[in-house]
C-alpha positions in Angstrom: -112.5 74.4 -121.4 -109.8 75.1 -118.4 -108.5 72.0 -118.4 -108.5 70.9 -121.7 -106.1 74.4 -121.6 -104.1 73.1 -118.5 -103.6 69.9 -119.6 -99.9 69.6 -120.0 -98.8 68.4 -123.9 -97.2 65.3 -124.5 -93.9 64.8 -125.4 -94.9 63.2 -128.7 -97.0 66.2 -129.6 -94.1 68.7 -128.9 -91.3 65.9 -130.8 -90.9 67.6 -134.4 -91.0 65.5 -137.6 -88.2 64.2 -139.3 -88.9 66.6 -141.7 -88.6 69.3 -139.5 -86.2 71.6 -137.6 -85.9 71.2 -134.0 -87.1 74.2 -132.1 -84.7 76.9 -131.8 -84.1 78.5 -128.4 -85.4 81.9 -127.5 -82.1 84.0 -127.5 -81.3 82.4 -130.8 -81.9 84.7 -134.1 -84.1 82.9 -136.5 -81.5 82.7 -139.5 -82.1 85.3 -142.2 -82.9 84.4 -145.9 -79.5 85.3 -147.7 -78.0 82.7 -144.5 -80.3 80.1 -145.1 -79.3 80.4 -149.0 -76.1 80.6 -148.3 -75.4 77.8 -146.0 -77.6 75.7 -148.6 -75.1 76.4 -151.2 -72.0 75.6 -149.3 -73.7 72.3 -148.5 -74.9 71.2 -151.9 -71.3 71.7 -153.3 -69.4 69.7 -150.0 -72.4 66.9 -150.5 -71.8 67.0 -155.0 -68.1 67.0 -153.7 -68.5 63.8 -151.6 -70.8 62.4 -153.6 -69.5 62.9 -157.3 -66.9 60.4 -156.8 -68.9 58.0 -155.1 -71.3 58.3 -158.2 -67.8 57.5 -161.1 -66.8 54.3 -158.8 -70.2 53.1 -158.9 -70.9 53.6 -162.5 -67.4 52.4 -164.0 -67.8 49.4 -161.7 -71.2 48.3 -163.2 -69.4 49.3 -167.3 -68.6 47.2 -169.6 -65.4 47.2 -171.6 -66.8 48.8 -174.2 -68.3 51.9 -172.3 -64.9 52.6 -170.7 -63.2 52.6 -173.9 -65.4 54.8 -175.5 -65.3 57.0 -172.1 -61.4 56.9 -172.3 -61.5 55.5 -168.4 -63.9 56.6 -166.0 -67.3 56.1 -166.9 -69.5 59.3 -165.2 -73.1 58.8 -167.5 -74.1 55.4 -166.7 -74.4 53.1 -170.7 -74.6 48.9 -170.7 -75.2 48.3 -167.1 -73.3 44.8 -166.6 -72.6 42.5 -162.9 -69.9 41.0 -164.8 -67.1 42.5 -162.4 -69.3 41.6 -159.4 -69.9 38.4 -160.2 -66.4 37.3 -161.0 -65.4 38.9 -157.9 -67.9 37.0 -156.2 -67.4 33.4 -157.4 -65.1 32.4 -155.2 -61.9 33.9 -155.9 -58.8 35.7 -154.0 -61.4 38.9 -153.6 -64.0 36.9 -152.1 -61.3 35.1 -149.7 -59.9 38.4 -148.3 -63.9 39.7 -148.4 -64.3 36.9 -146.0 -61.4 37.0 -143.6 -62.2 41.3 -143.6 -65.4 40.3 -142.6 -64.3 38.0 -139.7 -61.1 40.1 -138.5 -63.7 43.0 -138.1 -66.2 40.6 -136.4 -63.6 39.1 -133.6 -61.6 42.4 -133.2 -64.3 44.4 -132.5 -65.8 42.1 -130.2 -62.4 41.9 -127.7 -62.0 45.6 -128.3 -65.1 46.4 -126.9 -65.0 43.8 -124.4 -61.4 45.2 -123.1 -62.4 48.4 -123.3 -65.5 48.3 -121.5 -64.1 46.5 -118.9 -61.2 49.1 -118.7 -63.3 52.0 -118.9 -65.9 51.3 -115.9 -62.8 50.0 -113.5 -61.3 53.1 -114.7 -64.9 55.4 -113.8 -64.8 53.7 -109.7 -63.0 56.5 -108.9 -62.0 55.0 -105.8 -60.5 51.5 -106.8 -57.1 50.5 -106.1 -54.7 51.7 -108.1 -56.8 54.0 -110.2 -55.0 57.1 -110.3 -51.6 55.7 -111.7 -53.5 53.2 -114.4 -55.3 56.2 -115.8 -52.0 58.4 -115.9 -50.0 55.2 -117.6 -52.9 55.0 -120.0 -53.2 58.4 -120.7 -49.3 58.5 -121.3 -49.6 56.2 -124.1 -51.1 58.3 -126.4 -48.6 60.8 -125.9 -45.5 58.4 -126.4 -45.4 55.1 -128.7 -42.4 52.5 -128.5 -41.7 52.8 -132.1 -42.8 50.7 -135.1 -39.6 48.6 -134.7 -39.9 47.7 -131.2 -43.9 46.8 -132.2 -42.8 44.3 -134.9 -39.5 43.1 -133.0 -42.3 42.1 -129.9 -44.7 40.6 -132.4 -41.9 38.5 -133.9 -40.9 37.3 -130.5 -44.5 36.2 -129.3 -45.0 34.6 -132.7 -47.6 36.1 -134.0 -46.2 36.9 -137.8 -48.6 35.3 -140.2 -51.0 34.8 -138.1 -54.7 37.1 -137.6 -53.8 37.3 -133.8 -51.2 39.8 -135.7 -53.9 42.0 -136.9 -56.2 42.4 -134.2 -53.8 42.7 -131.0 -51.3 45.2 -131.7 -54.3 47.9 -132.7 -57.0 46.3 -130.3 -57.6 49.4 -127.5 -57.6 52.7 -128.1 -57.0 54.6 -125.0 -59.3 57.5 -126.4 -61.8 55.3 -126.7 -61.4 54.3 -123.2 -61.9 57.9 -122.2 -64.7 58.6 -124.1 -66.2 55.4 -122.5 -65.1 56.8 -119.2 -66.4 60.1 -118.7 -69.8 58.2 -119.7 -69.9 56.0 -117.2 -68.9 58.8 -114.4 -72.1 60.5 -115.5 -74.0 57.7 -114.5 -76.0 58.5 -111.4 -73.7 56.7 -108.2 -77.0 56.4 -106.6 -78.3 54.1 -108.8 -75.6 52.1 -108.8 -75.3 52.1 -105.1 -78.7 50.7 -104.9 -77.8 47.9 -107.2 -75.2 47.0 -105.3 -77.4 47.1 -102.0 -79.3 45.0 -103.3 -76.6 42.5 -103.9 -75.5 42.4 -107.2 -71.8 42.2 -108.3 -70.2 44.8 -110.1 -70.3 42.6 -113.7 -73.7 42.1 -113.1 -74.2 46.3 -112.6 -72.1 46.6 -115.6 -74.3 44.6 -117.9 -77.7 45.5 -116.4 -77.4 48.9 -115.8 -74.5 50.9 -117.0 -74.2 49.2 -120.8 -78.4 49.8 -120.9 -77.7 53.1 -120.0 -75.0 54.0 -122.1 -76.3 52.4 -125.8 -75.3 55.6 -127.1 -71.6 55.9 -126.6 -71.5 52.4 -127.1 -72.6 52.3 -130.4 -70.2 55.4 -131.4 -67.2 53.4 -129.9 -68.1 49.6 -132.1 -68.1 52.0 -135.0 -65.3 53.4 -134.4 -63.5 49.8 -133.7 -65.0 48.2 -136.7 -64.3 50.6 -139.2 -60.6 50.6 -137.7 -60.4 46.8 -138.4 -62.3 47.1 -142.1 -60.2 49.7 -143.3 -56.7 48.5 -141.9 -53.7 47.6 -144.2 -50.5 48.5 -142.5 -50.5 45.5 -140.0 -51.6 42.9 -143.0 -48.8 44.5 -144.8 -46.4 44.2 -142.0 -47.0 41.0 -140.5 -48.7 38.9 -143.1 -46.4 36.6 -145.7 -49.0 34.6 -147.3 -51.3 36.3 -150.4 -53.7 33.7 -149.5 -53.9 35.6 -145.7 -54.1 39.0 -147.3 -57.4 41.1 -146.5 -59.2 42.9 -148.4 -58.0 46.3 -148.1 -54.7 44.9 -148.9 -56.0 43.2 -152.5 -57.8 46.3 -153.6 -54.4 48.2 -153.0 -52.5 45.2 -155.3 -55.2 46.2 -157.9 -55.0 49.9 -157.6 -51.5 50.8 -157.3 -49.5 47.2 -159.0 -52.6 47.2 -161.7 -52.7 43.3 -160.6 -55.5 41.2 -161.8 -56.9 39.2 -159.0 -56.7 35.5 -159.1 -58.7 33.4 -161.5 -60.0 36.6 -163.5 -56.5 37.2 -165.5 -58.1 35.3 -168.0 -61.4 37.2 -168.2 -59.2 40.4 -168.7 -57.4 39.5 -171.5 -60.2 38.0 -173.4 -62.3 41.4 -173.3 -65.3 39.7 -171.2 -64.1 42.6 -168.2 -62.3 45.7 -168.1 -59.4 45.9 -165.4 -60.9 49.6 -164.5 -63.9 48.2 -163.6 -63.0 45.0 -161.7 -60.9 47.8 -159.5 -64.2 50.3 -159.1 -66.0 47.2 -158.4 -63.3 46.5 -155.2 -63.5 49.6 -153.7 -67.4 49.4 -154.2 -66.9 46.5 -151.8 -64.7 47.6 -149.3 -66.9 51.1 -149.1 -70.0 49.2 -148.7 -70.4 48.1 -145.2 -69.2 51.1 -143.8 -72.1 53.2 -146.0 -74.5 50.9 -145.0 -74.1 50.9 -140.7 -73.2 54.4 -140.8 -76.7 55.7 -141.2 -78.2 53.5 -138.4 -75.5 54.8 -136.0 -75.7 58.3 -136.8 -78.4 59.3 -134.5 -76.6 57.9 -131.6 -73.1 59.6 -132.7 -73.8 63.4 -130.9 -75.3 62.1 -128.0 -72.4 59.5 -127.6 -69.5 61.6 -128.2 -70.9 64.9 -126.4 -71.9 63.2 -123.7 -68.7 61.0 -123.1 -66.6 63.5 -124.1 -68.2 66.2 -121.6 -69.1 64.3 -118.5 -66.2 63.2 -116.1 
């Protein structure tokens, strides 16, 4: 009976269910009923308030003409489900183009982002590298003081990049906090370790990938969120530096059909012979661009605290 009591519990038997609160500490007050009900409340409305809206784009987008007549616009109780907008979108028109060429700007960009910034960041945590004092200060200084948007598009113009996708991807690729958060992760990787790596004889690329990016899958994951949804959600530089409709991305043709009421290419016709609604081909945009980001968020959520608290603390 003494040692079944002495033996120590696991960590799986002392892990709470999803379902349940973590363990409070002991010089925390358990929260009192009217708190509890209260912070309830306050949530239910900020998740209606978020959600609410959400719930009218999805619902117009999947109307048909005739429910958003009779609704006078937006559709909130859901009548005649149809795909119609979605499949129109979908069959291989200007909205499926700049789908497409979002998709692969967010791909590349994200990848040399990362890649620079990772590289940046752990030269940046070797405290004693050459140089590493007055990088980190130059870096640092950047976020304080820009060159202007006229010297940006003047320098992009001279290294002829206008209407091209370089244009969208290296003006906006690094984001010095980014770096930082990156940073201050990597300091609070134990030297020792590392040391014994390189003991052993491997190079400091080869410590990067095999030791510190295992280690650091956290903040790693934050920071190619953070990237990506940069690159999905971008306009400006499209806007800027892009001529061509047929270049145009996404984000930039759901703003021709929200603010210039433009139909897109090759569903004109579709409009104006009733088959689609021109409220619901716009929902049915939006419903596209918001999608991606809805759908990663959730399996990067459990790694946002522990990546930005970390990073952000340590160093």
């Amino acid at each position: 009976m003494t040692a079944v009591l002495d033996r120590p519990v696991s960590d799986t038997a002392r892990k709470p269910h999803w379902w349940q609160a973590p363990p409070r500490p002991v010089w925390e007050e358990p929260p009192s009923r009217a708190g509890l009900a209260g912070k309830s409340i306050a949530l239910g409305f900020a998740c209606l308030a978020i959600l609410f809206p959400l719930w009218i784009v999805v619902v117009t987008s999947l109307s048909s003409r005739r429910t958003i007549d009779e609704a006078g616009g937006l559709v909130m109780v859901p009548k005649d489900i149809t795909f119609v907008a979605y499949r129109e979108l979908l069959s291989g028109g200007q909205v499926t183009r700049a789908a497409v060429i979002s998709v692969a700007i967010t791909l590349v960009g994200t990848l040399f982002s990362m890649t620079v910034s990772v590289l940046c960041a752990y030269g940046l945590s070797r405290t004693g590298t050459l140089g590493h004092r007055w990088i980190l200060m130059t870096l640092m200084a950047t976020m304080f003081f820009s060159a202007g948007l006229i010297p940006t598009y003047l320098l992009v113009q001279t290294l002829g990049l206008t209407d091209t996708y370089l244009a969208l991807i290296l003006p906006s690729a690094v984001s010095v906090f980014n770096i930082l958060v990156l940073r201050g992760f990597f300091m609070g990787i134990s030297p020792e370790l590392i040391d014994s790596a390189r003991i052993d004889g491997a190079g400091e690329l080869r410590i990067l990938w095999q030791i510190v990016m295992p280690l650091s899958r956290a903040v790693l994951a934050v920071i190619t969120l953070f990237y990506a949804v940069g690159y999905w959600s971008a306009w400006f530089n499209a806007s800027l530096y892009l001529n061509d409709q047929d270049m145009m991305p996404l984000q930039n043709v759901m703003i021709q059909l929200v603010q210039k009421q433009e139909a897109p290419v090759g569903m004109g016709q579709a409009i104006k012979t009733g088959e689609l609604s021109g409220l619901a081909v716009q929902m049915a945009v939006m419903v596209m661009a918001l999608l991606p980001v809805a759908v990663l968020s959730p399996f990067v959520q459990k790694h946002f605290r522990k990546g930005m608290l970390t990073g952000a603390v340590k160093g």
